[in-house]
Z-matrix of the N, CA and C atoms (Angstrom, degrees):
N
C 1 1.443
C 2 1.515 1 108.28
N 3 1.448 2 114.57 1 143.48
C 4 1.306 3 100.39 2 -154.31
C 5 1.720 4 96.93 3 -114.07
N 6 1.215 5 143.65 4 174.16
C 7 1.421 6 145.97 5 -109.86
C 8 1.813 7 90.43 6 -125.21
N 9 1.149 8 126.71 7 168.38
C 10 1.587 9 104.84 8 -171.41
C 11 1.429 10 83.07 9 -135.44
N 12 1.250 11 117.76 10 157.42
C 13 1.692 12 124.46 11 -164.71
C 14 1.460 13 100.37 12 -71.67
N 15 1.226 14 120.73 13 155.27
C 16 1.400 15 119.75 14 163.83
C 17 1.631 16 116.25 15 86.41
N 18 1.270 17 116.26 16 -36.24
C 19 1.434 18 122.24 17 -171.01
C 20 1.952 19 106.78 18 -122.58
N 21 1.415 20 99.87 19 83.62
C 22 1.624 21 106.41 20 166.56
C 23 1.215 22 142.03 21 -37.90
N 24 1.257 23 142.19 22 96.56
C 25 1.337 24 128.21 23 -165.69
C 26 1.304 25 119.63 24 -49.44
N 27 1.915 26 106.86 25 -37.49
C 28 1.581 27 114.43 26 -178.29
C 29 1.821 28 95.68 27 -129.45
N 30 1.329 29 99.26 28 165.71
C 31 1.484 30 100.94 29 173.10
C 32 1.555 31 127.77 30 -103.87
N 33 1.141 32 112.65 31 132.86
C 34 1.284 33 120.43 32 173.68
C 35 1.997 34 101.83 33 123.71
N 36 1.425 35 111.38 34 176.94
C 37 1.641 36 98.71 35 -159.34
C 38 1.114 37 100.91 36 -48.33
N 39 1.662 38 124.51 37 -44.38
C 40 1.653 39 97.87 38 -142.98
C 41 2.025 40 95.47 39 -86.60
N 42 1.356 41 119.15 40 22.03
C 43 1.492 42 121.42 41 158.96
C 44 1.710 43 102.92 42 -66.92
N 45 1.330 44 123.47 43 -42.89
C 46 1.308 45 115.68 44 -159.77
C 47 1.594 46 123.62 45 -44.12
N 48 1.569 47 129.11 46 141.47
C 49 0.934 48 125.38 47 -170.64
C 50 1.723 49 122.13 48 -42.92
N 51 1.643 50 92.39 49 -38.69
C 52 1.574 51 119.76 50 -145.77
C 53 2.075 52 82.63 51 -75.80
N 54 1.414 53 103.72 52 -49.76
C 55 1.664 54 101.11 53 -164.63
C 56 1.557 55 93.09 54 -78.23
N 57 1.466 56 158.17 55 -5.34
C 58 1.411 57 142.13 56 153.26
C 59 1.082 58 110.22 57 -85.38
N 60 1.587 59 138.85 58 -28.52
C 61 1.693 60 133.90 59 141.91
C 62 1.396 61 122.37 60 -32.83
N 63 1.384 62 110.44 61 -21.66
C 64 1.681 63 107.59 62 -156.61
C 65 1.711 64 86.59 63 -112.87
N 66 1.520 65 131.74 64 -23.56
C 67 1.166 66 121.79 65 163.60
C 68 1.295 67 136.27 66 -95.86
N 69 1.641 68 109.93 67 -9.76
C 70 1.806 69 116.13 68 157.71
C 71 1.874 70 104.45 69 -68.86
N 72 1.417 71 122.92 70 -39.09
C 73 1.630 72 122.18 71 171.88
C 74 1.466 73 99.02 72 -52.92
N 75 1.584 74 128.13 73 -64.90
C 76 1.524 75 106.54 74 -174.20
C 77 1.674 76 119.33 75 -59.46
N 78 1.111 77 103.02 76 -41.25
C 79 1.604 78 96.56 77 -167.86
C 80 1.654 79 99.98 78 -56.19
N 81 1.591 80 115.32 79 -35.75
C 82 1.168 81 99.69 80 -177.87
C 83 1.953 82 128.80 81 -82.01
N 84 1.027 83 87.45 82 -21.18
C 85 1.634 84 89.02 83 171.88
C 86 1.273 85 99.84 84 -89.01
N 87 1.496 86 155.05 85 -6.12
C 88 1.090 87 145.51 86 128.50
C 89 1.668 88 123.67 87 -25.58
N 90 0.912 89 110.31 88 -63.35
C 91 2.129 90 151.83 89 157.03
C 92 2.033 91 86.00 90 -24.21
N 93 1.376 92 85.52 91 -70.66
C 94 2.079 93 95.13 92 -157.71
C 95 1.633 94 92.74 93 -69.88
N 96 1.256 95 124.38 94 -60.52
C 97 1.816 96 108.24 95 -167.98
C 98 1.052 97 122.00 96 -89.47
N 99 1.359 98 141.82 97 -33.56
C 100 1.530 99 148.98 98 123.15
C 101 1.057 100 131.59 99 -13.61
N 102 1.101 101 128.15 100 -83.51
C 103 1.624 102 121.31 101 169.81
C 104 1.543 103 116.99 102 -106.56
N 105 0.800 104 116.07 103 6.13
C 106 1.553 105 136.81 104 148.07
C 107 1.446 106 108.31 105 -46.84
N 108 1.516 107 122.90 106 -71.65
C 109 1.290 108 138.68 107 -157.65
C 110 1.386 109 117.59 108 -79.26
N 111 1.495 110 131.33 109 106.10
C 112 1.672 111 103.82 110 -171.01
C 113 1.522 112 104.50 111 -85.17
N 114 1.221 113 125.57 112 5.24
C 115 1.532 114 111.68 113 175.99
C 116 1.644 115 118.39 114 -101.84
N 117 1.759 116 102.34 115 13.10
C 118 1.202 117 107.95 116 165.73
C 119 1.503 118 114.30 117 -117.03
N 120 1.287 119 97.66 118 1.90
C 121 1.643 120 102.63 119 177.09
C 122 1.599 121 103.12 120 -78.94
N 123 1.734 122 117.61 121 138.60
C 124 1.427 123 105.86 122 158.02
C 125 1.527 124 128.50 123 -59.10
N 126 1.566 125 120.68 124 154.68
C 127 1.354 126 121.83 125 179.67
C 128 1.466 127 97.75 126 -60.43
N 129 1.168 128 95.27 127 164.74
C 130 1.608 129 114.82 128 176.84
C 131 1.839 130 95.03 129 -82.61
N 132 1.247 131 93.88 130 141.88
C 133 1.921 132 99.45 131 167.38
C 134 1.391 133 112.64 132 -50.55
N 135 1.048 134 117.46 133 144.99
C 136 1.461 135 128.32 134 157.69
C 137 2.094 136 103.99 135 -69.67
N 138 0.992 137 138.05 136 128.50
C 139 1.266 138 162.81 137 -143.77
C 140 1.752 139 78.27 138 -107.23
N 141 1.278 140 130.85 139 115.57
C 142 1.810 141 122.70 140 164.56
C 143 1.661 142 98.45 141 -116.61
N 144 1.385 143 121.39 142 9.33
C 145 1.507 144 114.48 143 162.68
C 146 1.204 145 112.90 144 -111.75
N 147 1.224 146 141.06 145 22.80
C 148 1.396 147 126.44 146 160.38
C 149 1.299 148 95.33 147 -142.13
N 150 1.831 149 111.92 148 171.31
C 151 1.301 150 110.10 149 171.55
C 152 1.685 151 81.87 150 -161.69
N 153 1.462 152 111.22 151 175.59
C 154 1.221 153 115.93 152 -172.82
C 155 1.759 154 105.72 153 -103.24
N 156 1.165 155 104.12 154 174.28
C 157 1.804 156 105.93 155 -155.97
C 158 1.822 157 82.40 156 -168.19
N 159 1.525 158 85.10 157 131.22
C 160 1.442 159 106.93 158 164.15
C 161 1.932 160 113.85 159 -109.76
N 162 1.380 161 100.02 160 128.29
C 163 1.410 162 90.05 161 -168.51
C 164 1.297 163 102.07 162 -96.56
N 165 1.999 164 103.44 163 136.63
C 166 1.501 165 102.43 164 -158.19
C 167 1.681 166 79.96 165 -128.15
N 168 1.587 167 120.57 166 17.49
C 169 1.593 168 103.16 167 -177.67
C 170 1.287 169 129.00 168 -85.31
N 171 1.469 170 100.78 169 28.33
C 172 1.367 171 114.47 170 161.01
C 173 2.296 172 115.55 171 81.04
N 174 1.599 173 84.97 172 1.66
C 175 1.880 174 96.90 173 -172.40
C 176 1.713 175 96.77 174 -154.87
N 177 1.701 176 95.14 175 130.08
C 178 1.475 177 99.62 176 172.04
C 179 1.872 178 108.52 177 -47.65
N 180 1.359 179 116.67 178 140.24
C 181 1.389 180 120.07 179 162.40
C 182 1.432 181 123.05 180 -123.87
N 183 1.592 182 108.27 181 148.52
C 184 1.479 183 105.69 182 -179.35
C 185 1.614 184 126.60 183 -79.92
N 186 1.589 185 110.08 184 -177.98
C 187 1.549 186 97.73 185 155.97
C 188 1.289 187 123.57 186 -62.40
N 189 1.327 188 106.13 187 159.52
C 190 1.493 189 108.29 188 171.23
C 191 1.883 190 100.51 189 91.83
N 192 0.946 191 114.51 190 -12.91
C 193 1.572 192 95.50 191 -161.77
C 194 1.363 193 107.55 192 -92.34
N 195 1.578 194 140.53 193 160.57
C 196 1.539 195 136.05 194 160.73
C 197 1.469 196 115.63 195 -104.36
N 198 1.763 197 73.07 196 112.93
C 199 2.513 198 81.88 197 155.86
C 200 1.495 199 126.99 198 -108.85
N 201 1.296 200 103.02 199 150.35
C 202 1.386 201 105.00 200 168.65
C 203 1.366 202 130.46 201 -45.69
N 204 1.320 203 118.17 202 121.88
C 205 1.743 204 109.15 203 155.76
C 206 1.354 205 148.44 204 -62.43
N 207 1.139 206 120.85 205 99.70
C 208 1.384 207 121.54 206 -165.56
C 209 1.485 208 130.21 207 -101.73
N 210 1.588 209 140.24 208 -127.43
C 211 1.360 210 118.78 209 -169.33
C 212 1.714 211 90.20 210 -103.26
N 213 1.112 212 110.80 211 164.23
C 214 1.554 213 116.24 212 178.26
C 215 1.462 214 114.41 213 -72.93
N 216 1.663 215 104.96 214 138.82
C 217 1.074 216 106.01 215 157.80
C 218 1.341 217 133.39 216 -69.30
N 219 1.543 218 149.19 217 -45.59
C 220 1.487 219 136.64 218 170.90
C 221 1.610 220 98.30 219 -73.08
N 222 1.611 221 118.05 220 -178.16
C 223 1.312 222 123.91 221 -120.34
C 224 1.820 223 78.86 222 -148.82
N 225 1.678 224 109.92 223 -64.55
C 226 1.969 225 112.09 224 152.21
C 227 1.320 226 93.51 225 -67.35
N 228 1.557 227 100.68 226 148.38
C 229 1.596 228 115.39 227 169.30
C 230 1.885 229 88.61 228 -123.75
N 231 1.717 230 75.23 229 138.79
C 232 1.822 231 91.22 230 -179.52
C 233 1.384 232 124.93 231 -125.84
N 234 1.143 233 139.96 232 103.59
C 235 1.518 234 121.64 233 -161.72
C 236 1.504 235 117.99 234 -33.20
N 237 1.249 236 101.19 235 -50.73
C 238 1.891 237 90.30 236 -175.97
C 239 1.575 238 114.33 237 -88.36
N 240 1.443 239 112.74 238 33.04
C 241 1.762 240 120.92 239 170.90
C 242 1.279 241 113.12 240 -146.96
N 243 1.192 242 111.41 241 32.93
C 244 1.641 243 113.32 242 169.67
C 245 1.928 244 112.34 243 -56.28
N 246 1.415 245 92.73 244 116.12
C 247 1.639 246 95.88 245 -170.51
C 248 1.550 247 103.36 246 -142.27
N 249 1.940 248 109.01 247 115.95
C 250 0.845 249 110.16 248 163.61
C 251 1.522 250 139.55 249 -121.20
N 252 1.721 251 124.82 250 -178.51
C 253 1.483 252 102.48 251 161.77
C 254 1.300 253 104.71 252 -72.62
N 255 1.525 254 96.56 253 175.48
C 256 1.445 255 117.95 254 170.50
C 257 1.422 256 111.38 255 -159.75
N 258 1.220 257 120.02 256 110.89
C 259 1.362 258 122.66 257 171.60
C 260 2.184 259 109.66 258 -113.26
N 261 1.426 260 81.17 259 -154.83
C 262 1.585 261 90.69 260 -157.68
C 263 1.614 262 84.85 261 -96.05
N 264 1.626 263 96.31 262 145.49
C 265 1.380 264 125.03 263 -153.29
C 266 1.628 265 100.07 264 -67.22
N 267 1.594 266 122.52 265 108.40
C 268 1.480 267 138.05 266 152.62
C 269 1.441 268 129.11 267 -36.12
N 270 1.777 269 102.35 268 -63.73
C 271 1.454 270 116.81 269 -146.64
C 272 1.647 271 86.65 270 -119.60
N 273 1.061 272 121.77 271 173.83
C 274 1.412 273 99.37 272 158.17
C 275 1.566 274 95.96 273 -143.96
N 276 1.259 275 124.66 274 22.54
C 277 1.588 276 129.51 275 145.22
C 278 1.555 277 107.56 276 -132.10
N 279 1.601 278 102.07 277 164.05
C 280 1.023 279 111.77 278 -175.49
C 281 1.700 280 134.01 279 74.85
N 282 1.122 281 98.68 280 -12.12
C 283 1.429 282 107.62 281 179.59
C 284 2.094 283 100.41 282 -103.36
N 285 1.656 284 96.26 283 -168.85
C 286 1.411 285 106.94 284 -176.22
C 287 1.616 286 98.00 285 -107.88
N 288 1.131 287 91.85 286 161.66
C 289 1.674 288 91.17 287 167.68
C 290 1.544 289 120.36 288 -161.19
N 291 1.247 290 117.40 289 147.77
C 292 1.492 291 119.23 290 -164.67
C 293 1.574 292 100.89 291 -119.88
N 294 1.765 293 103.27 292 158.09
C 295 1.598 294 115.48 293 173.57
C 296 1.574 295 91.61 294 -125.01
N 297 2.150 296 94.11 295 139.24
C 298 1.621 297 95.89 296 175.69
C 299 1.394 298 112.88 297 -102.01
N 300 1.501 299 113.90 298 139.23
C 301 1.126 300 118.02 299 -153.97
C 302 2.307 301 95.67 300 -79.02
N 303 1.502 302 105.43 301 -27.18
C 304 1.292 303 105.34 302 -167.49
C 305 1.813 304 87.27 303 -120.96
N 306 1.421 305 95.96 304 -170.15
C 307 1.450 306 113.75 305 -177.01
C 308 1.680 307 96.87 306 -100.10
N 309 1.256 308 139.94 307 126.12
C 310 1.410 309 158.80 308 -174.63
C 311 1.535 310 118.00 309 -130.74
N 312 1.127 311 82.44 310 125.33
C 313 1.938 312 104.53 311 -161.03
C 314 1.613 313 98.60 312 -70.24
N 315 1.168 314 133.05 313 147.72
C 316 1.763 315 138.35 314 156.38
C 317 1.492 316 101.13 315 -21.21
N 318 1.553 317 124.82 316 121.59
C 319 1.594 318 106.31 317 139.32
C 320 1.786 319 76.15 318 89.93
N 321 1.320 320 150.49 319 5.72
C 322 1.022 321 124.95 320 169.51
C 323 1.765 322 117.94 321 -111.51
N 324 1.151 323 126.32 322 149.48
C 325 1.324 324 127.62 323 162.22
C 326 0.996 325 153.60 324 -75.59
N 327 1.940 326 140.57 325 63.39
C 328 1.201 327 135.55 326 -175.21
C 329 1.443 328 116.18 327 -125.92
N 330 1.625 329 97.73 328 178.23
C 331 1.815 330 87.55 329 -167.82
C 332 1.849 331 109.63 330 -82.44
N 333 1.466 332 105.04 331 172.38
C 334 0.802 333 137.33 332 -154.68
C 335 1.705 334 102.59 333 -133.69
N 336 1.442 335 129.67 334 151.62
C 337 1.173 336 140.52 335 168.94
C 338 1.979 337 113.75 336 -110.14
N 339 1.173 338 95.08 337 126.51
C 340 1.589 339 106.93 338 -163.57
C 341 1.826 340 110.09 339 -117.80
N 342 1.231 341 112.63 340 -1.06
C 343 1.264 342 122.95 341 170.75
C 344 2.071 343 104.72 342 169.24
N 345 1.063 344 98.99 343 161.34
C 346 1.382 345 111.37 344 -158.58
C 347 1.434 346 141.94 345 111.06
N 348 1.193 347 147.86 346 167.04
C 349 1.083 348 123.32 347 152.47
C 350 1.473 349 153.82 348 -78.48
N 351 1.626 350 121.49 349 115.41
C 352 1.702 351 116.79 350 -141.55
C 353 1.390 352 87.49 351 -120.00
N 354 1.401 353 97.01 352 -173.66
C 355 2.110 354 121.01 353 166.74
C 356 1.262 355 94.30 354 -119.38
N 357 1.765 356 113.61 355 111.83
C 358 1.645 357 132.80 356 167.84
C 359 1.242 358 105.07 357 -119.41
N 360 1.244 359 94.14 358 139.80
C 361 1.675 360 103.89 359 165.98
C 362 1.520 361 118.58 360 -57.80
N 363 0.988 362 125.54 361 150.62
C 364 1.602 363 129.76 362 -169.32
C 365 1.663 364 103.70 363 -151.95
N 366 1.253 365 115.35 364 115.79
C 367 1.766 366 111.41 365 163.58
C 368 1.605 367 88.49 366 -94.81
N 369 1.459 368 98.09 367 118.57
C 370 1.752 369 124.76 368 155.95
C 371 0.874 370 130.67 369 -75.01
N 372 1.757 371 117.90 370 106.65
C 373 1.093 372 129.96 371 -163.98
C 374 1.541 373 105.04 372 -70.36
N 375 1.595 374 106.99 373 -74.36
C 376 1.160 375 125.37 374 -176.42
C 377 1.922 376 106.13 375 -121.41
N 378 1.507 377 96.37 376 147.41
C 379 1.960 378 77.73 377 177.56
C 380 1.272 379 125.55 378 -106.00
N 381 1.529 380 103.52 379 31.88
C 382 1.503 381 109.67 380 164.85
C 383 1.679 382 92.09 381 -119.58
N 384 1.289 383 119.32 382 66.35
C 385 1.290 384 148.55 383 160.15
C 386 1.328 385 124.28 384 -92.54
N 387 1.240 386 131.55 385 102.48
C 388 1.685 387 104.30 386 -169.81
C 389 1.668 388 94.89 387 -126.81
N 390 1.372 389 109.00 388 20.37
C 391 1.792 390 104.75 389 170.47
C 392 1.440 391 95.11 390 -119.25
N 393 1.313 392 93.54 391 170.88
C 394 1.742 393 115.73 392 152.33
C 395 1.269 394 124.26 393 -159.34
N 396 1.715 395 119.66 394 134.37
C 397 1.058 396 132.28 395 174.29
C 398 1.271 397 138.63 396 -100.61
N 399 1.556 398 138.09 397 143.36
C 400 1.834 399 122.39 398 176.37
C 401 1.848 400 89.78 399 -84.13
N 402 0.991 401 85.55 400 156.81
C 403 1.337 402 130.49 401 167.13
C 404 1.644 403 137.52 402 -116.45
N 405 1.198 404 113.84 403 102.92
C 406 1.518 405 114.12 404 -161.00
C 407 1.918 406 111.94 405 -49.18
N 408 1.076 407 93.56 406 144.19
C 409 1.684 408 114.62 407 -164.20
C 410 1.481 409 116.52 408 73.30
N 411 1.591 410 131.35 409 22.00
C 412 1.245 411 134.69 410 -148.25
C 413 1.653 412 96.41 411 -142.40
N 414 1.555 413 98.45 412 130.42
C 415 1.568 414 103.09 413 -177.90
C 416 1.808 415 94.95 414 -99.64
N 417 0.964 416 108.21 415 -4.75
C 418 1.474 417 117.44 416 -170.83
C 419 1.492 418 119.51 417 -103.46
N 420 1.353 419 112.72 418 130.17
C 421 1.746 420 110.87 419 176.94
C 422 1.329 421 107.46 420 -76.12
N 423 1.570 422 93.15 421 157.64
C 424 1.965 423 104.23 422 -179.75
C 425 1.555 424 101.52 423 -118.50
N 426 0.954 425 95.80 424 139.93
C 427 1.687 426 104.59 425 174.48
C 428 1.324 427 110.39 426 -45.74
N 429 1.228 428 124.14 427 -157.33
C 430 1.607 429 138.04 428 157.77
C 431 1.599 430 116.17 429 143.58
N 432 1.765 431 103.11 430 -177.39
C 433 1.558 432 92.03 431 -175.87
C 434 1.551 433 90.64 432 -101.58
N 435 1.403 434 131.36 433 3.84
C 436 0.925 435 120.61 434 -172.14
C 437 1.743 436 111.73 435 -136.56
N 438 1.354 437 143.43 436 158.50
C 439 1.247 438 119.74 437 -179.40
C 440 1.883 439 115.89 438 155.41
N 441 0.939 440 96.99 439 146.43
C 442 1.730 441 105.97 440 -171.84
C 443 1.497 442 107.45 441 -59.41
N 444 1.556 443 116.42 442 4.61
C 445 1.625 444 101.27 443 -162.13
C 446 2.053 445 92.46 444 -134.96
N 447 0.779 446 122.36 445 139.53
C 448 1.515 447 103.36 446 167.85
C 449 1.396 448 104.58 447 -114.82
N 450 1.302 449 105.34 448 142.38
C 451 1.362 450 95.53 449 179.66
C 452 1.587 451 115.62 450 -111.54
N 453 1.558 452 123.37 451 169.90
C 454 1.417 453 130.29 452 -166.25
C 455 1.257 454 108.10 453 -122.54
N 456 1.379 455 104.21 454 154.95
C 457 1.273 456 102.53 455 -165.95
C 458 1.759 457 125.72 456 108.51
């Protein structure tokens, strides 16, 4: 709302109508070509800690749990649609492995966290534990003194 002649919102120059007229016009043509414009807006980041995962391990799973990485689901690979399987953990070295951030039904598609810091399930061995590892046939991390996951806290 813009400032009405004669009557200052605040006192002293920069109260004057004319200098809060002259800064509701910038903010607003700021408004119209700035974020107005989507080809002057920057791209959105590419996301390099999550990616999406279709769960093919054959049983709805919750948050917190880890699956295996497997071959991709699309056929073009696109930076901002990296989509893979994920089933229940094989190897328990050498492979990739993901934590789900939500609970994901059989046969459904959401993302997954692939590095960063997440909330995984962990069976605690001991609590001067500060790793954790998968374990083949195991949707669940294991503590340890040693391990692909460090944990915080």
């Amino acid at each position: 709302m813009k400032a009405v002649p004669g009557k200052p919102l605040i006192t002293g120059p920069i109260g004057s109508a004319s200098f809060q007229n002259t800064l509701v016009d910038m903010v607003d043509w700021y408004k119209r070509k700035v974020l107005g414009d989507p080809q002057r807006a920057p791209p959105a980041p590419i996301p390099t800690d999550v990616i999406k995962v279709k769960n093919v391990s054959g049983a709805d799973r919750s948050a917190g749990q880890v699956l295996e990485i497997g071959t991709l689901v699309l056929t073009t690979l696109d930076r901002r649609n990296i989509w893979f399987n994920a089933d229940t953990i094989s190897h328990s070295v050498g492979r990739s492995y993901c934590v789900l951030p939500r609970p994901i039904p059989s046969g459904e598609i959401d993302d997954a966290h692939i590095s960063g810091v997440c909330v995984a399930k962990v069976n605690i061995i001991a609590t001067t534990d500060r790793y954790a590892f998968v374990e083949a046939s195991s949707n669940v991390l294991k503590s340890g003194k040693t391990g692909q996951f460090k944990l915080l806290g």
